[in-house]
N, C-alpha and C positions, 0 to 999 in steps of 0.2 A: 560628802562631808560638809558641816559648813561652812559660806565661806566669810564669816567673821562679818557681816554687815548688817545693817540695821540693829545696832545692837540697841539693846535695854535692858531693865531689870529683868525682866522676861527669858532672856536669854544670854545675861549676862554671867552663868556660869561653863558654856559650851565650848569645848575647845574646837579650833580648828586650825588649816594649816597656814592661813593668813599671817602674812610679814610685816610688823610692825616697823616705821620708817619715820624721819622728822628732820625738816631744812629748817635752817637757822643761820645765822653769821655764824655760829660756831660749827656747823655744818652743811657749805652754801650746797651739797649735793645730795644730801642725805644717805650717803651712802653707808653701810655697815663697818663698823670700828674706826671711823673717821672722823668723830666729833669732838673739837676739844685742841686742833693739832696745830691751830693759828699760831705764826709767831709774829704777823702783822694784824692789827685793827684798831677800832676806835678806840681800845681801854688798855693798848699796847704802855701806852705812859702810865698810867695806874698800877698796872701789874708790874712792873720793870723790878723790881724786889722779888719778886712772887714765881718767874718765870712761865712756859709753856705749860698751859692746860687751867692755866691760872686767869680767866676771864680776860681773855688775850685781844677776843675778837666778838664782842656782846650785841652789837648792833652796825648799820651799816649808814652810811653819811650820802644822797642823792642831791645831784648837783643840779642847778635849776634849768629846763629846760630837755633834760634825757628820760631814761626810761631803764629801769634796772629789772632784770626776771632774779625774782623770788624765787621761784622753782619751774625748774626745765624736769619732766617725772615721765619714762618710758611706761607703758601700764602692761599687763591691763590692772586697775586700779582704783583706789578713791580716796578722796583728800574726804577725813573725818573730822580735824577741825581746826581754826584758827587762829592766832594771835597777834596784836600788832598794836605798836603803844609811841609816843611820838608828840610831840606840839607841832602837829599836823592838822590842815582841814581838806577844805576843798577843793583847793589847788593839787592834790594828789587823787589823781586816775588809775583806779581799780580795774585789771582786765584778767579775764580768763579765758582761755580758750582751749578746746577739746580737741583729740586727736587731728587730723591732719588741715583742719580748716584754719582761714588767713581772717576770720568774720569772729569778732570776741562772741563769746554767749553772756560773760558777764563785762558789763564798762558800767562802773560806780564812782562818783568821787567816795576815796576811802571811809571818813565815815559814817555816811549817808548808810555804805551800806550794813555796815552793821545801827543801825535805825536810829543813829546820833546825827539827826542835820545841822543844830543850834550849835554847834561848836563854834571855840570864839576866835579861833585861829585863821579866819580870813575877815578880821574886823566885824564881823557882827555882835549883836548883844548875847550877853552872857550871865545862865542863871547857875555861876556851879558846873558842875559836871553829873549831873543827876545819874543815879544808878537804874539801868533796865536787866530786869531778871526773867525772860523769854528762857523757853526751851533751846529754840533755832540760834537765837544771837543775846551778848550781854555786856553791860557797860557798866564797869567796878571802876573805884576809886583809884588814882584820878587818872582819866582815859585811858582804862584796859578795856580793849575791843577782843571783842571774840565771838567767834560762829562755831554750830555744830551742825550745819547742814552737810548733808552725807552729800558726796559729789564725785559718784562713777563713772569710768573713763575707763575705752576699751586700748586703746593705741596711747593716747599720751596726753599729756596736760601740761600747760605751761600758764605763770601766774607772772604777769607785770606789773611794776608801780612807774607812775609818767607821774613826775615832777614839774607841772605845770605855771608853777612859781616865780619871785625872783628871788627867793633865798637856798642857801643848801638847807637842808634837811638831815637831823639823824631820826633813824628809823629802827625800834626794836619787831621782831616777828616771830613768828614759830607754827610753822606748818604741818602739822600732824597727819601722815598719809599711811595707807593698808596696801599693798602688793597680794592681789587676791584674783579669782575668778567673778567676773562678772556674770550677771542673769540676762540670757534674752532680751527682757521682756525689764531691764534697768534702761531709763533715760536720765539724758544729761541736764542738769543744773543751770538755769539763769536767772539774768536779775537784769532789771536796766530800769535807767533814773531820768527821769522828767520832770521840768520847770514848766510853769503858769508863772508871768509876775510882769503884769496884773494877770489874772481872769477875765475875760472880755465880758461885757455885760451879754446876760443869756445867753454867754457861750459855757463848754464843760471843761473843766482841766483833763485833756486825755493822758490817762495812765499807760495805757499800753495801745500799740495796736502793730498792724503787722504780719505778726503770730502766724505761722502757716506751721503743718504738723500736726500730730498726736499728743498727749501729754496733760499734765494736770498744774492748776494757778496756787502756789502754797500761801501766799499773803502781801501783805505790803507794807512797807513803812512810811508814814504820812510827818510835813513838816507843814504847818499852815501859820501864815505873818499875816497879823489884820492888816486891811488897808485903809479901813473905814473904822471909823469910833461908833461905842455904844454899841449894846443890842446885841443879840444872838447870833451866831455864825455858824454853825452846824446842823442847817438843815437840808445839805443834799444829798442827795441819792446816786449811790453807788450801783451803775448798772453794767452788766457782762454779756455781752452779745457772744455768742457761741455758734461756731459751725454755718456759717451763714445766713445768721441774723440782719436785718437790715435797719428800719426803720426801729424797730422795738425788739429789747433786749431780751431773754429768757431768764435771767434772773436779775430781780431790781430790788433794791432795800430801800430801807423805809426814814435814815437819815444817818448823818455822816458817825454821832457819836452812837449809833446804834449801831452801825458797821463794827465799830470797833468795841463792843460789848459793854457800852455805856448806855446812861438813857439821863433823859429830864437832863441836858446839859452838860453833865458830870457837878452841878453846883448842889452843896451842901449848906445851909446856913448862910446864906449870899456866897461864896468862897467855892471854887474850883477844887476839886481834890483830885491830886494825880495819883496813879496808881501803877503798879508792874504784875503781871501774874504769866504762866507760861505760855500762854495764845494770844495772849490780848495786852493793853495798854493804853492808858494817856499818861506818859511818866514826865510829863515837862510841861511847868507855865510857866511863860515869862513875863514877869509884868513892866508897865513903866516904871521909872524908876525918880522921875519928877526930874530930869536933866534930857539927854541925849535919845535914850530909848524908849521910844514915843509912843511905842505899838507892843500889842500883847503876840505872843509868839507861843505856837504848841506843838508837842512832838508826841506820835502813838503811833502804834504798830496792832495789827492782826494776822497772824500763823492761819491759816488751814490747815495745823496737821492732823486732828482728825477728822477735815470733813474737805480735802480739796476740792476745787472744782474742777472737774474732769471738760477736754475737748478733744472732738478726733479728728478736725479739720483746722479750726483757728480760731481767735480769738481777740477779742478786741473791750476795752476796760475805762468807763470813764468814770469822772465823779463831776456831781453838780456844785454850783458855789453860791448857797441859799443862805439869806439868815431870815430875822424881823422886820420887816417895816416898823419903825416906832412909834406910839401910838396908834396903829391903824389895824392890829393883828391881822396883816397881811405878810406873805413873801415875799421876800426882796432878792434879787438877782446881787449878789456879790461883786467885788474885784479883786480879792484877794491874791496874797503870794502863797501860791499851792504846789508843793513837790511831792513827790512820792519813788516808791523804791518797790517796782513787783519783782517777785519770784516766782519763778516755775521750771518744772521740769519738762522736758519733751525730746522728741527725736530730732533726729540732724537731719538737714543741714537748718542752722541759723539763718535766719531771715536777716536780711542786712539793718543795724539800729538807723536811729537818727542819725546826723552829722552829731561829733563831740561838740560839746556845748565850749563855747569860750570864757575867760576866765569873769569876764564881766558878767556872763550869764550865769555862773558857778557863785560869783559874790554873795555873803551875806549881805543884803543892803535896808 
């Protein structure tokens, strides 16, 4: 029968025996007929009129320095989608970790990863809270973060947030998860975030590397801070060394905003035009603002989901940091501040990440 995954329009009329389940503060276990039962939490004084079941316990307050699990989820399993809302940045560490390993698959500041870097919540510049309308992840009015990436687990799943901070934090969520059989031939879900800042001259910002395993690369989310005035900036090339590639990669593109399904810039009538669609993006420009915020700032994302890149060994991911020479219609090696956020799926075990970046490396600056 099926078992309720991959859903879409496609198949969005099929029943099967798949259990519908969802963590929240008002249900920190997700368990069946238990949602609702708080008679302590943060909206406890709000409701005092209203009593039990009456928005008792709506979100959860993280105190600076610990680390709170979201969902502790026995499988087999998959978290189908996300939510989590908050005047939160980057000082909050995203982890996920799959069946019985101590090694995250995902560690994101939270909302990098859903493909919001520019947030203004660790003092960086701030253009708004721009809306991204992605299939995978999307960012509504004012900072609702949410993903749909399907994320099967045979044994168990456990989701933490580290409060990196020196403030407390409240934090709203809603984790939407399936109790189902899993397929063979399903691999598990990651993501991991890396800083450039600077970019070394004629060096590359590496995106991923690592990577050992089977599995396929679903996208990235890109945050790029000039560092340098004037002129062009996106013209590097994003290459993916595959399966033990060395020297030169097996797939290389042809410049940064082409990556992400732009072209000629993204400039319209002198003017930037950002955009959101379900695979692709550049949804954010930040300009100077004639005081404080001295440097232009941009945020875009590219999905593979219909065209991943598959690897059966490993995998390794950079991007170059080109723009103009001025006047001299030459290349110029960059220095830019370059993040990014890959996804992919593959078999276990996790390859160990970086070290967690520190909160100075985490700053907007």
């Amino acid at each position: 029968m099926f078992n309720g995954l991959g859903m879409s329009l496609g198949n969005l009329s099929r029943l099967s025996n798949a259990k519908t389940r969802s963590i929240s503060a008002e249900n920190f276990t997700g368990e069946k007929g238990k949602g609702g039962m708080a008679t302590t939490g943060t909206g406890a004084d709000r409701a005092i009129d209203l009593g039990i079941g009456w928005k008792i316990s709506p979100s959860i307050n993280i105190e600076p320095g610990t680390t709170f699990t979201l969902a502790d989820i026995e499988g087999p399993g998959a978290i189908q989608s996300m939510w989590v809302t908050g005047r939160i940045g980057r000082f909050f560490m995203l982890r996920i970790y799959w069946d019985d390993q101590d090694q995250p698959s995902v560690e994101c500041p939270l909302p990098d990863f859903f493909a919001f870097g520019w947030n203004s919540e660790t003092g960086g510049p701030n253009n708004g809270y721009p809306m991204v309308s992605s299939l995978p992840v999307t960012v509504g009015p004012n900072r609702g973060l949410s993903c749909f990436w399907e994320m099967p687990f045979r044994k168990k799943c456990r989701i933490t947030l580290e409060n990196t901070g020196e403030e407390v934090k409240t934090v709203y969520y809603q984790i939407n998860y399936t109790l189902t059989d899993i397929p063979e031939d399903a691999a598990y879900f990651h993501a991991q975030w890396r800083r450039t800042n600077p970019v070394l001259y004629k060096h590359d910002h590496l995106v991923l590397d690592g990577v050992k395993g089977k599995g396929h690369y679903v996208g990235m989310a890109m945050f790029v801070g000039l560092n340098g005035s004037n002129g062009w900036w996106g013209e590097g090339e994003v290459k993916f060394y595959l399966d033990g590639d060395k020297e030169f990669p097996t797939i290389c593109g042809t410049g940064l905003e082409d990556y992400f399904l732009g072209a000629y810039d993204w400039i319209v009538n002198g003017k930037y035009v950002p955009s959101s669609y379900p695979f692709a993006g550049m949804y954010q420009v930040i300009q100077p603002d004639g005081g404080l915020i001295s440097q232009q700032r941009f945020g875009m994302y590219r999905f593979h989901v219909m065209d991943p890149i598959r690897f059966e060994t490993d995998l390794k991911i950079t991007f170059q940091d080109i723009g103009w020479r001025n006047n001299h219609n030459k290349y110029l090696s960059r220095q830019d501040d370059m993040t990014t956020v890959a996804y992919w799926y593959q078999t276990l075990p996790t390859a160990p990440f970086p070290p967690t970046p520190s909160n100075d490396e985490l700053e907007i600056i």
